[in-house]
N, C-alpha and C positions, 0 to 999 in steps of 0.2 A: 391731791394735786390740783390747783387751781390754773384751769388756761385761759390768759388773756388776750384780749381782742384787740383787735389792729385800732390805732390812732385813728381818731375822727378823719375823714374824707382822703385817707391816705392807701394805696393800692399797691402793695408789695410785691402782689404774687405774677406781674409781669417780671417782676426782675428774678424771683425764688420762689423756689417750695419747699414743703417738708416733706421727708418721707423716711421711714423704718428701713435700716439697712437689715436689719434680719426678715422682713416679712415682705416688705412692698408697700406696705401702709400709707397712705399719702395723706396729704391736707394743705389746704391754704397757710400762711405763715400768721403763727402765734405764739405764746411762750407756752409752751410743752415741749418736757425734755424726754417724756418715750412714749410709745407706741400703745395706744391705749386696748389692741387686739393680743399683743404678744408681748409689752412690755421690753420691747427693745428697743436699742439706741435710734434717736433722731437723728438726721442732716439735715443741712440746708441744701437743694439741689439746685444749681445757680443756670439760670442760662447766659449760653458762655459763646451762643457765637460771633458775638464781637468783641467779646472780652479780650485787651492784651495790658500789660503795663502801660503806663501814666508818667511823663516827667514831672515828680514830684517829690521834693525832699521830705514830706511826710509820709512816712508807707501805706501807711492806707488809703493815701489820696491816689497812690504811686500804684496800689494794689486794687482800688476799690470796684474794678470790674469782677473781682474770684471774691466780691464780699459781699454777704445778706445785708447793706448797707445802702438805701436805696437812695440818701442824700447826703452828698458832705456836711450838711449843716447840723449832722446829728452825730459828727465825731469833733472831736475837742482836742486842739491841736497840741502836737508835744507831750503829750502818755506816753508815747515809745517813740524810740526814731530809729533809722537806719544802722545797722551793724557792720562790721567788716567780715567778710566771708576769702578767704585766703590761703594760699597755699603754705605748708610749714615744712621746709626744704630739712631743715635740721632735724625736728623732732622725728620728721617721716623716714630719716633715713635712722635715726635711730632703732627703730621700732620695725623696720622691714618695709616700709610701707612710705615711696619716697613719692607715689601720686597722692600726695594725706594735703586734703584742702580743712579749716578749721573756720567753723562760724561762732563767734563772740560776742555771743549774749550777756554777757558782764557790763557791757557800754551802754543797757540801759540805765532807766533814771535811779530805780529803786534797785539795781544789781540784776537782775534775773529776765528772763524771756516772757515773765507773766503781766512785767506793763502791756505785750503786745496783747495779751486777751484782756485787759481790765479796757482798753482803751474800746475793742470791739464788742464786750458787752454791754458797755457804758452804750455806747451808741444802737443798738437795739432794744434795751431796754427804754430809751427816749423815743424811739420811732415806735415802738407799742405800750406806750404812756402809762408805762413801769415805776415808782417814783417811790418806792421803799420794800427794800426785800431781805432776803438772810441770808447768810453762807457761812462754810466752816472751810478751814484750811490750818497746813501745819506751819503755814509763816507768809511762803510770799505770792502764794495767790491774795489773800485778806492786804497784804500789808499794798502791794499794786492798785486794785479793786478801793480801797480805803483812800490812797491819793487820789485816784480819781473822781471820786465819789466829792471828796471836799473841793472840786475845780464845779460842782455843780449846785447850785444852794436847793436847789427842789430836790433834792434826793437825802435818803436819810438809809443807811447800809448798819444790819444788824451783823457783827461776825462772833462764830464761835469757835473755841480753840481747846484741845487738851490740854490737863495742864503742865505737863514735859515741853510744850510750843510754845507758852506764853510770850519768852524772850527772843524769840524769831519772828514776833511780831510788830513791826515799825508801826503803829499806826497811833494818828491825833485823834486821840477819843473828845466828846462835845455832842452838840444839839446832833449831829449829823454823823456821825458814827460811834455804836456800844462797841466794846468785846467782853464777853461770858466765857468763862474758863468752867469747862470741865473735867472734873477728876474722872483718868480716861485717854485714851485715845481718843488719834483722830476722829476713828469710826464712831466712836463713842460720843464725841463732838458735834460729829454731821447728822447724828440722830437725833440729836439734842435740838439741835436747829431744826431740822424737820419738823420737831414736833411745835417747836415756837412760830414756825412759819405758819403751821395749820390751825394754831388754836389762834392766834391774831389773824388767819383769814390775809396774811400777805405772801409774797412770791418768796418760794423759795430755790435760789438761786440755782444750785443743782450740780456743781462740780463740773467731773466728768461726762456727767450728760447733759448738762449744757451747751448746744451744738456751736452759739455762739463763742463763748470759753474755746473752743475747737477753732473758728472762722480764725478768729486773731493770734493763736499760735502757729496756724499754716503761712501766715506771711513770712516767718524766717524763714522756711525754704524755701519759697518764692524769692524771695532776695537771693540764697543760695544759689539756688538752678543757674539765677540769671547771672549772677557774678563768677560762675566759674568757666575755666577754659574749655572743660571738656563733662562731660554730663558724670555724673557719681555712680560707679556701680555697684557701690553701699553705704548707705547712710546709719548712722548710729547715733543714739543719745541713751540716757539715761532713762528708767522709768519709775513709776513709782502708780498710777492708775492706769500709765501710759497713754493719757489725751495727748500728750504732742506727739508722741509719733502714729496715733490716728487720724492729726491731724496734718502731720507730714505726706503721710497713706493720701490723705484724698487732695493734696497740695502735687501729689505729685499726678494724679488720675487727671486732675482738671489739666494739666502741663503737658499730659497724653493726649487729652482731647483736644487741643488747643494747638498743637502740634512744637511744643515749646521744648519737649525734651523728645524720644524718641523709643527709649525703654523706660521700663521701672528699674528701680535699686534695689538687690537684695536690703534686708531692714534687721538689721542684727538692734538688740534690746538688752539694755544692760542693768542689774541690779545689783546690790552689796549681800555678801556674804549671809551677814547675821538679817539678813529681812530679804528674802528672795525666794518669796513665794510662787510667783509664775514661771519664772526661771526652773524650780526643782518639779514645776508639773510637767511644762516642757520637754524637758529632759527626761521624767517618765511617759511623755509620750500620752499624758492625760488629757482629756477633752474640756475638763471642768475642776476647779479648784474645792475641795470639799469645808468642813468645819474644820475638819484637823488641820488645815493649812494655815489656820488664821492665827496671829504672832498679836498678842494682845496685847503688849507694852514693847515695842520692838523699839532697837537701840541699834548704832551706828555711826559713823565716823560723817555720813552722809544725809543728812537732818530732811531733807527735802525731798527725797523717797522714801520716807519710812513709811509709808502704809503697809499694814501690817493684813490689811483684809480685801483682799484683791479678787474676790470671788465677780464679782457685779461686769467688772472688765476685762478679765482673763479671756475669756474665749472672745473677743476682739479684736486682742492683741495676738492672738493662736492662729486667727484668719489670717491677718497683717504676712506674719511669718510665714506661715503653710504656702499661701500665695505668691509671695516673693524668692520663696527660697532662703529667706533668712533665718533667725534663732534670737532665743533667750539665754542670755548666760547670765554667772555670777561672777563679780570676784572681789577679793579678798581686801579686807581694812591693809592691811601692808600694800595690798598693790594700790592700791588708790593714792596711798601716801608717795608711794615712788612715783606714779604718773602724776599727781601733783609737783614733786618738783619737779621732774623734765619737763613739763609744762614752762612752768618758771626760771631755770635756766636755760634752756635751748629754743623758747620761744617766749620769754618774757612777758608770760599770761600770768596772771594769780587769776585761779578761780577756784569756784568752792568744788569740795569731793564729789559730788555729784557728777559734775562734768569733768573734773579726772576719772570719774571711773568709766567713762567714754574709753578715752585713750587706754585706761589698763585693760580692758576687754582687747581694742585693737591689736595691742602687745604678745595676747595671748594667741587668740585668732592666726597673727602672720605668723608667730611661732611655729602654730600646728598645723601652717599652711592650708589652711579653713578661710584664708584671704589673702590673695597672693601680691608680689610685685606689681605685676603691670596694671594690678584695679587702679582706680581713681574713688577713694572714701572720701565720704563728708562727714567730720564729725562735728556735732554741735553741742558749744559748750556754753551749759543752759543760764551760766551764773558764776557771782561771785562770792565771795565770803563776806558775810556784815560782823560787825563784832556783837554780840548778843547785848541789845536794850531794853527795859520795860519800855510798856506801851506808854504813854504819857497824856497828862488828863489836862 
């Protein structure tokens, strides 16, 4: 793991720092994605006390006080924009659940919530004079990360993919972007990459532990909190490493310290059936996911959670939970299907199973009265459906 050093004449660490959520670890800001004592996750730790939102139709210009981003001039406008975060009078009363507010992350550029991180790694990796790295993903982190990368001619972005993702991959390959297909999973992919990162001696990008990847999916809640009438007293999405709702977790701590919300939201975590490995540890009640947990070709209705080997993140998203009072559950390719179309008829969203399987958790949860009438949820729907393309040369 190679860490690099701050941009010639440039001083970050008034505005952040890093530091080890499991140990304390601290450091100046650089690109390291864990803790070189204990091997655990980075954050960026911001100082916030004058941080509030920004009038700005770009979010991160809108946001850029809650960002490791210490100049506009190193974000590149139009990666992501603003979403609609809204109440759904129809589907909520459907479902039991008529305070159901819904954030739609389908209206970004490339379908999904991951412009928002491609557009805030892009921008750190220029502020610490990053200019060719690698990463693996199962479609729209890469395919995000990849538009962005070709809005910058100094950068050249290695991606790698299993080869069951190939075609959830949008991305313009060229002088400035490869993708390498591995027979494999994911995991099998991001090792792959790993090892290509460290035998050429460049960055390797880092997923989930890439704190930044983290900074630029916390902006959706941030627009969320701000746009609704009354504060969420559980938020839900889909998971699959579960980096966004880790980075919901500390979007909504900053919003605590800030005094912008008031409480936390229970954090309910939703996964599909056939690949719902944190979910069945949960549910036993386990501290740590073992080898026997890991789904080495996992399949699903819902393409964009398949990680199959969620050991690395599990007890993260256990803290998340444990702490809030939230859960992990599962449910099923049929429910997903059905909260897909109520989706589409009762609130004229098409978005991909992932983020119905939002709403089919919700379904279950007010059923068993495990989420009652009078809360106010947020659920955020991470995405849309793409029709499957090769990548193109």
């Amino acid at each position: 793991m190679h860490a690099h050093g701050l941009r010639s004449g440039m001083d970050m660490s008034a505005k952040f720092h890093l530091a080890c959520i499991d140990c304390g670890w601290s450091c100046e800001p650089e690109f390291r994605q864990r803790c070189p004592e204990c091997r655990g996750a980075l954050e960026s730790r911001l100082d916030l006390r004058n941080a509030r939102p920004r009038g700005s139709d770009q979010p991160e210009l809108a946001y850029l006080d809650f960002l490791p981003v210490v100049s506009p001039d190193f974000l590149d406008p139009g990666l992501s924009v603003r979403t609609p975060c809204r109440p759904a009078p129809d589907l909520g009363a459907a479902i039991g659940l008529p305070n159901l507010w819904l954030k739609d992350e389908s209206r970004q550029p490339t379908g999904t919530t991951k412009d928002r991180l491609a557009s805030v790694v892009l921008a750190v990796f220029r502020q610490l004079g990053i200019k060719e790295w690698v990463a693996s993903s199962t479609g729209n982190s890469s395919t995000a990360l990849a538009r962005a990368v070709l809005r910058d001619q100094s950068m050249r972005a290695h991606f790698f993919c299993g080869r069951d993702f190939v075609e959830d991959h949008r991305v313009e390959l060229g002088d400035q972007v490869s993708l390498t297909v591995v027979d494999g999973s994911y995991s099998d992919a991001s090792r792959a990459a790993q090892k290509f990162a460290a035998e050429r001696q460049i960055a390797w990008e880092g997923g989930f532990f890439n704190w930044a990847r983290r900074e630029g999916l916390k902006v959706a809640y941030l627009e969320a909190f701000d746009a609704m009438e009354s504060e969420p007293d559980v938020v839900v999405q889909a998971i699959s490493s579960g980096m966004g709702m880790m980075a919901a977790h500390k979007g909504a701590q900053e919003y605590l310290a800030t005094g912008r919300i008031t409480s936390m939201p229970r954090f309910l975590m939703v996964q599909q059936d056939t690949c719902a490995p944190m979910a069945k540890a949960w549910q036993d009640g386990r501290a740590q996911l073992t080898d026997s947990d890991v789904i080495n070709r996992p399949e699903g209705l819902a393409r964009a959670i398949l990680l199959g080997d969620g050991r690395a993140s599990y007890p993260y998203m256990r803290a998340i939970v444990r702490a809030t009072g939230g859960s992990i559950v599962s449910v099923s390719q049929r429910e997903m299907v059905e909260a897909r179309r109520m989706l589409r008829e009762l609130e004229g969203m098409e978005v991909c199973y992932s983020a119905a399987a939002t709403i089919a958790a919700l379904r279950v949860e007010a059923k068993a009265q495990r989420i009652t009438a009078g809360q106010v949820v947020l659920a955020n729907l991470t995405g849309r459906m793409r029709d499957p393309v090769p990548p193109t040369s």
